[in-house]
N, CA, C and O atoms as a GROMACS GRO file, in nm:
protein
  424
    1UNK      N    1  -1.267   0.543   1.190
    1UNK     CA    2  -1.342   0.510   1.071
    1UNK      C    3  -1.246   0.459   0.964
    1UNK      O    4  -1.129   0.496   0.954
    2UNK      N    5  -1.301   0.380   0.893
    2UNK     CA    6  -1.218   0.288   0.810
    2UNK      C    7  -1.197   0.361   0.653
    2UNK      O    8  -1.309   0.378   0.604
    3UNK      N    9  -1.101   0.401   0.574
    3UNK     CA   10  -1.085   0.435   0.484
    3UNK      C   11  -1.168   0.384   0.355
    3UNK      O   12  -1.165   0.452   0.253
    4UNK      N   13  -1.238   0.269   0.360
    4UNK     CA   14  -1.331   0.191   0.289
    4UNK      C   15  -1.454   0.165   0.308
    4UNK      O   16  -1.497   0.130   0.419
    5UNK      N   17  -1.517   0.175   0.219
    5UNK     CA   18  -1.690   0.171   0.257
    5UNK      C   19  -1.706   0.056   0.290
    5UNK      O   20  -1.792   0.053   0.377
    6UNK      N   21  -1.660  -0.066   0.261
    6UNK     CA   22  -1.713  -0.181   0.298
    6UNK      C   23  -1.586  -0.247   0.387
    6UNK      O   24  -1.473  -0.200   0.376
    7UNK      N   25  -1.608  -0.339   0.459
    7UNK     CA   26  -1.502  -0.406   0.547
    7UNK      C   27  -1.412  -0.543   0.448
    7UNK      O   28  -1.400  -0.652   0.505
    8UNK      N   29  -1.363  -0.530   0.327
    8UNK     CA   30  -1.290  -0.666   0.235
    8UNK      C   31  -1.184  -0.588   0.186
    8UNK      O   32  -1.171  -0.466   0.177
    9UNK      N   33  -1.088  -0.706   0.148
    9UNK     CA   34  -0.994  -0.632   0.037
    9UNK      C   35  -1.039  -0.594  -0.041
    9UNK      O   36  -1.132  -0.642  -0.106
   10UNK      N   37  -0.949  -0.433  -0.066
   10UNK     CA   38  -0.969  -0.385  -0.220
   10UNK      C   39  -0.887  -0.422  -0.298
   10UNK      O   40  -0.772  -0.448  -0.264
   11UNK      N   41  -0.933  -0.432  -0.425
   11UNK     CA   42  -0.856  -0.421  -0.552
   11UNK      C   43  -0.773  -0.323  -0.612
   11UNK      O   44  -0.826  -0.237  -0.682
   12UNK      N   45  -0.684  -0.324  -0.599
   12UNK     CA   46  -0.582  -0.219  -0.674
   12UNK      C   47  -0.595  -0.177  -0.822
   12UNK      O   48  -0.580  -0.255  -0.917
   13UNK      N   49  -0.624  -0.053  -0.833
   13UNK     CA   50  -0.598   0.029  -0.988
   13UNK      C   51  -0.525   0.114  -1.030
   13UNK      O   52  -0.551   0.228  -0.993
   14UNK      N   53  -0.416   0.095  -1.115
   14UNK     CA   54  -0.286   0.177  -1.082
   14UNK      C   55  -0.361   0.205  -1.224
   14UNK      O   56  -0.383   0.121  -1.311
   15UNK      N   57  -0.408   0.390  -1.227
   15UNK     CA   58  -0.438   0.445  -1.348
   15UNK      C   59  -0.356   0.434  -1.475
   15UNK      O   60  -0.408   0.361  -1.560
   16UNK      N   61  -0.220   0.499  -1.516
   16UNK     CA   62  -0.110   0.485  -1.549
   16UNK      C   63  -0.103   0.346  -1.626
   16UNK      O   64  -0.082   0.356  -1.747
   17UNK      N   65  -0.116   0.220  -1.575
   17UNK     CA   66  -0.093   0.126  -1.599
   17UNK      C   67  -0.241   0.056  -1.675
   17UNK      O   68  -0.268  -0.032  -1.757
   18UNK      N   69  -0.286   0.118  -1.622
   18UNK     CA   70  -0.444   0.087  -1.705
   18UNK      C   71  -0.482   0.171  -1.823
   18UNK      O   72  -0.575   0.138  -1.897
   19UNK      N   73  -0.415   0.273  -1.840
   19UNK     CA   74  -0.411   0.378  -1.942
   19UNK      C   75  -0.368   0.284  -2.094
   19UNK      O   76  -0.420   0.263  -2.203
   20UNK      N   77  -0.211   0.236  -2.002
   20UNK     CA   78  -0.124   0.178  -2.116
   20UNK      C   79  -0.208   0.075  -2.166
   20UNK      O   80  -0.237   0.077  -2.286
   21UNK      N   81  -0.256  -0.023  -2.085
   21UNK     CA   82  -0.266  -0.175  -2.135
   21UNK      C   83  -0.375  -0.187  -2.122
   21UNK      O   84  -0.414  -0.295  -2.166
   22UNK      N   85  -0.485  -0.101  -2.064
   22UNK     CA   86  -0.606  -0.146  -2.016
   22UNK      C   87  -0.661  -0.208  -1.902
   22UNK      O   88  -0.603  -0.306  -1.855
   23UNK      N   89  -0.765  -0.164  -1.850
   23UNK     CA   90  -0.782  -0.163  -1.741
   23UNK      C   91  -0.840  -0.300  -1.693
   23UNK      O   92  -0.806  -0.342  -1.583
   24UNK      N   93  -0.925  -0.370  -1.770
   24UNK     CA   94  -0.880  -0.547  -1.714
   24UNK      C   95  -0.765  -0.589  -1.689
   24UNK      O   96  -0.727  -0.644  -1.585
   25UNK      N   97  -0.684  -0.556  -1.815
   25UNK     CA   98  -0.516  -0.628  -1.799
   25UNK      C   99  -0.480  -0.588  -1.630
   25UNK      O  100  -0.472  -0.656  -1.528
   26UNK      N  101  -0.465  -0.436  -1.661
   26UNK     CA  102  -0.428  -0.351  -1.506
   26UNK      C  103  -0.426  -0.414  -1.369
   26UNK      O  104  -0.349  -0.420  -1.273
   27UNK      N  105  -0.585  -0.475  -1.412
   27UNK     CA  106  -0.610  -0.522  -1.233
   27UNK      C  107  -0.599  -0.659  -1.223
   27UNK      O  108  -0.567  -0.709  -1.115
   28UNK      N  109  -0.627  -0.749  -1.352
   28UNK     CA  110  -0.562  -0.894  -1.312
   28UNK      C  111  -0.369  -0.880  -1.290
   28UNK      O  112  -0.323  -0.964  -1.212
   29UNK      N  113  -0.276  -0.792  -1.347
   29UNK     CA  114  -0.143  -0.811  -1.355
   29UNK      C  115  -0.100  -0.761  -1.158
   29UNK      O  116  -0.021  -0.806  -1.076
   30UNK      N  117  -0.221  -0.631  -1.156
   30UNK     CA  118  -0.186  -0.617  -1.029
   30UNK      C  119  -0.215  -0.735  -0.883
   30UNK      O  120  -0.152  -0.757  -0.779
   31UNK      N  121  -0.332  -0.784  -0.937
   31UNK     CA  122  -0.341  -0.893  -0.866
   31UNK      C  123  -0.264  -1.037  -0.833
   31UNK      O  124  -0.262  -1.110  -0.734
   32UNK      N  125  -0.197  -1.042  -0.974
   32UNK     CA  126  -0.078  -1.165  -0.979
   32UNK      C  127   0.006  -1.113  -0.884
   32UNK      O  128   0.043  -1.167  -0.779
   33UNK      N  129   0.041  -0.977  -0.937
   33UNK     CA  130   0.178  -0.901  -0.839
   33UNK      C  131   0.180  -0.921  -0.700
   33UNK      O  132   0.276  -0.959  -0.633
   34UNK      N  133   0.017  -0.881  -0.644
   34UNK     CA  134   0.045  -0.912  -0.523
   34UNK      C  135   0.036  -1.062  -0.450
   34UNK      O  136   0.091  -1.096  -0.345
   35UNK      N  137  -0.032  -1.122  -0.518
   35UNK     CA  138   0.045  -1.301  -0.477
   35UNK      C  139   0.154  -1.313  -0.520
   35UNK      O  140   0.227  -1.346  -0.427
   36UNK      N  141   0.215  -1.302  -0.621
   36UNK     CA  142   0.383  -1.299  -0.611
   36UNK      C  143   0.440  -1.272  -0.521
   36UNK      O  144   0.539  -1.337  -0.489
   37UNK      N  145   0.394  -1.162  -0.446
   37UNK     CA  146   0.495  -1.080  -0.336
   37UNK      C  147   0.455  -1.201  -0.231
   37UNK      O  148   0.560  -1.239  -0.179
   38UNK      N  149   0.373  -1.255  -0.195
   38UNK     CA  150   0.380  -1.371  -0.066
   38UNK      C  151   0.394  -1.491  -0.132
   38UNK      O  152   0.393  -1.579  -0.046
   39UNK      N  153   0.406  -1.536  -0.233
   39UNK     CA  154   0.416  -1.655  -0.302
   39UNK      C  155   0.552  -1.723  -0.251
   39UNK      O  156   0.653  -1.654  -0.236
   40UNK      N  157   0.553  -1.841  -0.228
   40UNK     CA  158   0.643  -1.952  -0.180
   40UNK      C  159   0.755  -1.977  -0.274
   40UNK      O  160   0.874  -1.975  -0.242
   41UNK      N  161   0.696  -2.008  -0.427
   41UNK     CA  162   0.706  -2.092  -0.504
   41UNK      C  163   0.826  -2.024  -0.570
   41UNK      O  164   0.809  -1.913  -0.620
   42UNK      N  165   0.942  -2.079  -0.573
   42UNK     CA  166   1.028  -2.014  -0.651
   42UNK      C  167   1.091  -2.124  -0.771
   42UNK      O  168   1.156  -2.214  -0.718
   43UNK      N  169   1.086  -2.132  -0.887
   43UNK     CA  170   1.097  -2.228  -1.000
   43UNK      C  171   1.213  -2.151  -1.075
   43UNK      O  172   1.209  -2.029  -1.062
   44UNK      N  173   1.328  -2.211  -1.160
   44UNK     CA  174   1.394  -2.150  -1.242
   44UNK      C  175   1.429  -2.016  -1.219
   44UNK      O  176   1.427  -1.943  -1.318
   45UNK      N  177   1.463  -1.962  -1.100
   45UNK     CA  178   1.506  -1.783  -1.089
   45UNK      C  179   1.400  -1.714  -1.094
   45UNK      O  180   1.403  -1.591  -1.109
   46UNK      N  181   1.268  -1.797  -1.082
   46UNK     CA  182   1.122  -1.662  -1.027
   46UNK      C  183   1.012  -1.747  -0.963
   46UNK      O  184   1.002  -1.869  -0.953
   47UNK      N  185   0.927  -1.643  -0.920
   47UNK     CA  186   0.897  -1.665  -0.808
   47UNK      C  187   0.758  -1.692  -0.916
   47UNK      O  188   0.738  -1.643  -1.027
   48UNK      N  189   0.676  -1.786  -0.840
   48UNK     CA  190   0.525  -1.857  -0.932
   48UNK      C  191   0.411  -1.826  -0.858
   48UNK      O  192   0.443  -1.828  -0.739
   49UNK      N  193   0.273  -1.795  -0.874
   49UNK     CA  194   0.219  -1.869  -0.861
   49UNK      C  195   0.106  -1.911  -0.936
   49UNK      O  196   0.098  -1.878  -1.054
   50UNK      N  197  -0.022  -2.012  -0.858
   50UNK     CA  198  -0.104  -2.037  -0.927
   50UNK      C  199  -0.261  -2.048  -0.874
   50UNK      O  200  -0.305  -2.062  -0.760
   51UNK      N  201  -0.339  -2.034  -1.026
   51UNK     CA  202  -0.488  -2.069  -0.997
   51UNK      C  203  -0.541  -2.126  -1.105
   51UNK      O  204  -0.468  -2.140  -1.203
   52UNK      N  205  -0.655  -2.163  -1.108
   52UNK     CA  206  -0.738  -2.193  -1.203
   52UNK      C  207  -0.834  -2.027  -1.232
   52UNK      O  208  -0.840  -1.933  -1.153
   53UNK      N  209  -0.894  -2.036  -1.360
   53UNK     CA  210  -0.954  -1.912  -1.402
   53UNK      C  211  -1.094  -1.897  -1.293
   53UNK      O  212  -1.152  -1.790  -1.272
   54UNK      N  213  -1.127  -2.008  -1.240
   54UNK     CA  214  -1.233  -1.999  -1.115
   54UNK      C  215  -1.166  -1.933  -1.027
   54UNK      O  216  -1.165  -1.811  -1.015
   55UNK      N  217  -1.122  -1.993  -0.977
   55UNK     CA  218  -1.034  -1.921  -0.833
   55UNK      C  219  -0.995  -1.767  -0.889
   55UNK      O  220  -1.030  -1.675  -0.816
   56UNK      N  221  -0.936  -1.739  -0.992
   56UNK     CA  222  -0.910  -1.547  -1.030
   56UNK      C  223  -1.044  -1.537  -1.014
   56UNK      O  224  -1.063  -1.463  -0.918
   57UNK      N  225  -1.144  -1.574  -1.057
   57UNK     CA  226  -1.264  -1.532  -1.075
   57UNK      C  227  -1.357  -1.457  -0.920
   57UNK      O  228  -1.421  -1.354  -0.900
   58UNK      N  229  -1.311  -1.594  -0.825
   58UNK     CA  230  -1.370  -1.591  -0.699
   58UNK      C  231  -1.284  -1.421  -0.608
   58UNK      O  232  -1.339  -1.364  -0.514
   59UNK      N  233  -1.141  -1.373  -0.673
   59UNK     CA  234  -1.088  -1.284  -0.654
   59UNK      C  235  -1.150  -1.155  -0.669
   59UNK      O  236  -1.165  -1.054  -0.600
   60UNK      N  237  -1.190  -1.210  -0.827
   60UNK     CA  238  -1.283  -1.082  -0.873
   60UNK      C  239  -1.378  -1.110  -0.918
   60UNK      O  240  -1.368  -1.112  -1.041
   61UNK      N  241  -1.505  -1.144  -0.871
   61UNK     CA  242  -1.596  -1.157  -0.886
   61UNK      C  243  -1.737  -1.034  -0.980
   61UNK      O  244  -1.857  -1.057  -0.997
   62UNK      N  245  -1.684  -0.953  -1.008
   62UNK     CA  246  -1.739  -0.858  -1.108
   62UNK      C  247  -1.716  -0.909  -1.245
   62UNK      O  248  -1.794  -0.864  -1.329
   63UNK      N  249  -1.648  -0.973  -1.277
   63UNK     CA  250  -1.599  -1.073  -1.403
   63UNK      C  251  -1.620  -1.193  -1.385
   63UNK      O  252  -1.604  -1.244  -1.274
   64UNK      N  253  -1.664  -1.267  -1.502
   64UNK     CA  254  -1.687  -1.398  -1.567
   64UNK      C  255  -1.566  -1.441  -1.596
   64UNK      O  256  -1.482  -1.363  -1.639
   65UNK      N  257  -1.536  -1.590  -1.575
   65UNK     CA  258  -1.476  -1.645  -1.650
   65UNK      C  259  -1.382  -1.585  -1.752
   65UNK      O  260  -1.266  -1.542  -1.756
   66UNK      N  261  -1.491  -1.604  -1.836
   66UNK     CA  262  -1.434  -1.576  -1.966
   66UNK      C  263  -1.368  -1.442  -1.991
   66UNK      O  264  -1.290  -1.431  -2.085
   67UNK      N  265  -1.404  -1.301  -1.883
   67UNK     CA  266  -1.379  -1.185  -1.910
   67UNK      C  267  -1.190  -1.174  -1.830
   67UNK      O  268  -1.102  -1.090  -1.846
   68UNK      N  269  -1.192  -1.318  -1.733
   68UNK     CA  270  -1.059  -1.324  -1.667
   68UNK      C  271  -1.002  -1.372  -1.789
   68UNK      O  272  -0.942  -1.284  -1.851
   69UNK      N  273  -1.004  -1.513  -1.855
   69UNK     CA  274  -0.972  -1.564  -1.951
   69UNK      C  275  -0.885  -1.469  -2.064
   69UNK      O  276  -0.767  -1.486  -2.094
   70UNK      N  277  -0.972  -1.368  -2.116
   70UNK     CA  278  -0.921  -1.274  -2.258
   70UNK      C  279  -0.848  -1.166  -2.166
   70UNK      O  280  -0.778  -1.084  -2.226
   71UNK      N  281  -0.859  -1.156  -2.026
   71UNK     CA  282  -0.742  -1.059  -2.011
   71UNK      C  283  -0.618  -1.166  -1.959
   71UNK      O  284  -0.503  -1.140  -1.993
   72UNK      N  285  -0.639  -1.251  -1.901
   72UNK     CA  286  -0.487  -1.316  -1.908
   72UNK      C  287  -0.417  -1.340  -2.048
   72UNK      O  288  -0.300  -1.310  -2.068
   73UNK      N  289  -0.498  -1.394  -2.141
   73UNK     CA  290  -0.467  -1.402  -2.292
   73UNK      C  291  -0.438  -1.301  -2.336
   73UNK      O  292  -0.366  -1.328  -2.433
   74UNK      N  293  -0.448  -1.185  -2.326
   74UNK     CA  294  -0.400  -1.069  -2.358
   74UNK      C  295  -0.286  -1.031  -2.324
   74UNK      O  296  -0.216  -0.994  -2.419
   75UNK      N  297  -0.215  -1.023  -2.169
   75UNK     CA  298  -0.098  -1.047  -2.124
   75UNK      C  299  -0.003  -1.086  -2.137
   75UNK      O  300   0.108  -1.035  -2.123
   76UNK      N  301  -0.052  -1.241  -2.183
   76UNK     CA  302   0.034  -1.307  -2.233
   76UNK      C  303   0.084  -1.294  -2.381
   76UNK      O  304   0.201  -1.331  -2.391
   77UNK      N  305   0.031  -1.254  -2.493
   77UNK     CA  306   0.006  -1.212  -2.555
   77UNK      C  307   0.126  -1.056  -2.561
   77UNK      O  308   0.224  -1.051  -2.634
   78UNK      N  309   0.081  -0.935  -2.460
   78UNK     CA  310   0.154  -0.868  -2.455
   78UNK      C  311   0.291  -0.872  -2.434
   78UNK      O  312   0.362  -0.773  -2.457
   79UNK      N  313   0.355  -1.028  -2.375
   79UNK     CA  314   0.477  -1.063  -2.307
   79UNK      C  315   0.504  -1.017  -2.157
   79UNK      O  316   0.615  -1.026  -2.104
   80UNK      N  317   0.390  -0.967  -2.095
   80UNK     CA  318   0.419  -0.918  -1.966
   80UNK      C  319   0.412  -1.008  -1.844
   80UNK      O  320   0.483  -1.011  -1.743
   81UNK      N  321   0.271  -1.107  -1.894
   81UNK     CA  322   0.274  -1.230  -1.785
   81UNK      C  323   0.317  -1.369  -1.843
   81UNK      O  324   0.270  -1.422  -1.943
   82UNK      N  325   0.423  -1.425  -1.755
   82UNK     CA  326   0.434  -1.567  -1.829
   82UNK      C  327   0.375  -1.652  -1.727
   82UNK      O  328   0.339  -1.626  -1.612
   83UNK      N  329   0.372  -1.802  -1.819
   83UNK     CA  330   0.238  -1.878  -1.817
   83UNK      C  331   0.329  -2.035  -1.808
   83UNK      O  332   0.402  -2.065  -1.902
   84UNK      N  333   0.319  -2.102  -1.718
   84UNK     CA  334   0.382  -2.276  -1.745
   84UNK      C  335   0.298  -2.368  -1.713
   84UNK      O  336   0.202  -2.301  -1.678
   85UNK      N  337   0.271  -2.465  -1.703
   85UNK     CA  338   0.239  -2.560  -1.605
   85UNK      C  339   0.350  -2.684  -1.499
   85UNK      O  340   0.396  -2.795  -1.523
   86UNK      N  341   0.355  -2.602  -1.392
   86UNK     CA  342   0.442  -2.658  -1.263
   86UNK      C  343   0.397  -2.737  -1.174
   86UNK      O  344   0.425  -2.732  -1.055
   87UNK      N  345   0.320  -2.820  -1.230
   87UNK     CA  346   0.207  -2.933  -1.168
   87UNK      C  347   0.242  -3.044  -1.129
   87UNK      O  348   0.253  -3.105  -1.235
   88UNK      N  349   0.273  -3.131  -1.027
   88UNK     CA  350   0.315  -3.233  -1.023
   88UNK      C  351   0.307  -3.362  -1.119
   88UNK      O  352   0.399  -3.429  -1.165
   89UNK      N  353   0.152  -3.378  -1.138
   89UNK     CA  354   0.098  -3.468  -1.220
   89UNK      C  355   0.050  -3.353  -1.348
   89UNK      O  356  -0.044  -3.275  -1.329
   90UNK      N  357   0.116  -3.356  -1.461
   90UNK     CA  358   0.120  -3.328  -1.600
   90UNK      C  359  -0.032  -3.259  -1.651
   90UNK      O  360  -0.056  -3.162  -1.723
   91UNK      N  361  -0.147  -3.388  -1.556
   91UNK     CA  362  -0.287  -3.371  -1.617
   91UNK      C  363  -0.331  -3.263  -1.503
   91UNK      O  364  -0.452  -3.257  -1.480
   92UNK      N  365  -0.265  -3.198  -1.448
   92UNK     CA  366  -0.340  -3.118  -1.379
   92UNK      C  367  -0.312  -2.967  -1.482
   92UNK      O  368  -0.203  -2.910  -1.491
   93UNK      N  369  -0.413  -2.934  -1.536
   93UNK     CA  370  -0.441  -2.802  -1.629
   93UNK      C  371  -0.393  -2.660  -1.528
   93UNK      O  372  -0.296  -2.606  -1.581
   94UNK      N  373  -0.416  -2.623  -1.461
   94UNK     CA  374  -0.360  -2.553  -1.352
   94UNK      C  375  -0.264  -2.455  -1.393
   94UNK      O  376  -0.150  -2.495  -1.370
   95UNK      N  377  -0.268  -2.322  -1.454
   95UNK     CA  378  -0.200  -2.260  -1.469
   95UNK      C  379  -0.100  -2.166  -1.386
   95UNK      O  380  -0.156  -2.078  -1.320
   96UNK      N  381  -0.015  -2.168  -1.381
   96UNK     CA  382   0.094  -2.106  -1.318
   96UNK      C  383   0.137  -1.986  -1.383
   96UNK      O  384   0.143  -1.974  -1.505
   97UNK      N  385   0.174  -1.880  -1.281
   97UNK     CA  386   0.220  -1.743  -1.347
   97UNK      C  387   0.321  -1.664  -1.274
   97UNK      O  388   0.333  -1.675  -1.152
   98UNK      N  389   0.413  -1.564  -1.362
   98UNK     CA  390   0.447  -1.533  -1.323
   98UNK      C  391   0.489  -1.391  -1.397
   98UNK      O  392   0.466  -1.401  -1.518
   99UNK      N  393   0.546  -1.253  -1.360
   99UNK     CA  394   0.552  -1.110  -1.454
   99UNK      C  395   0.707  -1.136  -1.518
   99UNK      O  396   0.816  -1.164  -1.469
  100UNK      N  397   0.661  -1.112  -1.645
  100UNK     CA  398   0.834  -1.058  -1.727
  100UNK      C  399   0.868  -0.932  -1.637
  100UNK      O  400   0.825  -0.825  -1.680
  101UNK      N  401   0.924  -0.931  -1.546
  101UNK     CA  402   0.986  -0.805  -1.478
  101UNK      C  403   1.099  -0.697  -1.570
  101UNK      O  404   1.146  -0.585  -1.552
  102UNK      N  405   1.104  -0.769  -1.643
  102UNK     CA  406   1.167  -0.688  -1.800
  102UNK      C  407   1.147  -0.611  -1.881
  102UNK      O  408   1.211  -0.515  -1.924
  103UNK      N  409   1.003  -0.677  -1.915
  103UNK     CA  410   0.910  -0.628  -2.041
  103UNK      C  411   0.839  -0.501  -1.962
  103UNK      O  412   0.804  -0.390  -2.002
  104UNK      N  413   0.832  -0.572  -1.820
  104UNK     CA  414   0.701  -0.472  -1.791
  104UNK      C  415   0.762  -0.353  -1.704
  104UNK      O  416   0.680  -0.266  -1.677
  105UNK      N  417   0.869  -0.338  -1.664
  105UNK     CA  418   0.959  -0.208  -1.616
  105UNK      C  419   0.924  -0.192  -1.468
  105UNK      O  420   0.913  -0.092  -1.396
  106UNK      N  421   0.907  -0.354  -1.442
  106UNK     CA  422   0.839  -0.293  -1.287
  106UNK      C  423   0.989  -0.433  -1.231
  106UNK      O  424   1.011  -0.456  -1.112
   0.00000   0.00000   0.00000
């Protein structure tokens, strides 16, 4: 028997970390983390990656848009997630990310 009621990935909630920053922040930072850890992309001494706020969305689908939106803005904001655009062509909006491994003690 499977440790999960349903057969999909779960989402990670590290209490602790949701205490501090809140628990949207919590689970979008944990979610970057773990595409970081298989992410390809290594730019300037860290490792990237990327989506559009649809695609986080399609991740977590219990949130809107807009509710991914004000917690990445928040993050960033906090200094914990940084933010570029590493796009080939300039006009591609496409945000790229990656954790201050500094700020955030992880």
């Amino acid at each position: 028997m499977s440790r999960l009621l349903i057969n999909e990935s779960p989402v990670m909630i590290i209490p602790s970390l949701a205490a501090k920053i809140g628990l949207n922040e919590a689970v979008v930072l944990q979610q970057i983390h773990y595409w970081l850890g298989i992410s390809k992309h290594k730019i300037e001494g860290k490792t990237w990656v990327y989506n559009t706020y649809e695609e986080w969305q399609k991740q977590l689908p219990f949130w809107s848009v807009s509710t991914i939106k004000r917690s990445i803005r928040s993050l960033e904001m906090l200094g914990l997630l940084l933010s570029d655009n590493w796009n080939q062509m300039k006009m591609d909006k496409t945000k790229w990310y990656s954790i201050d491994r500094k700020i955030a003690g992880v």
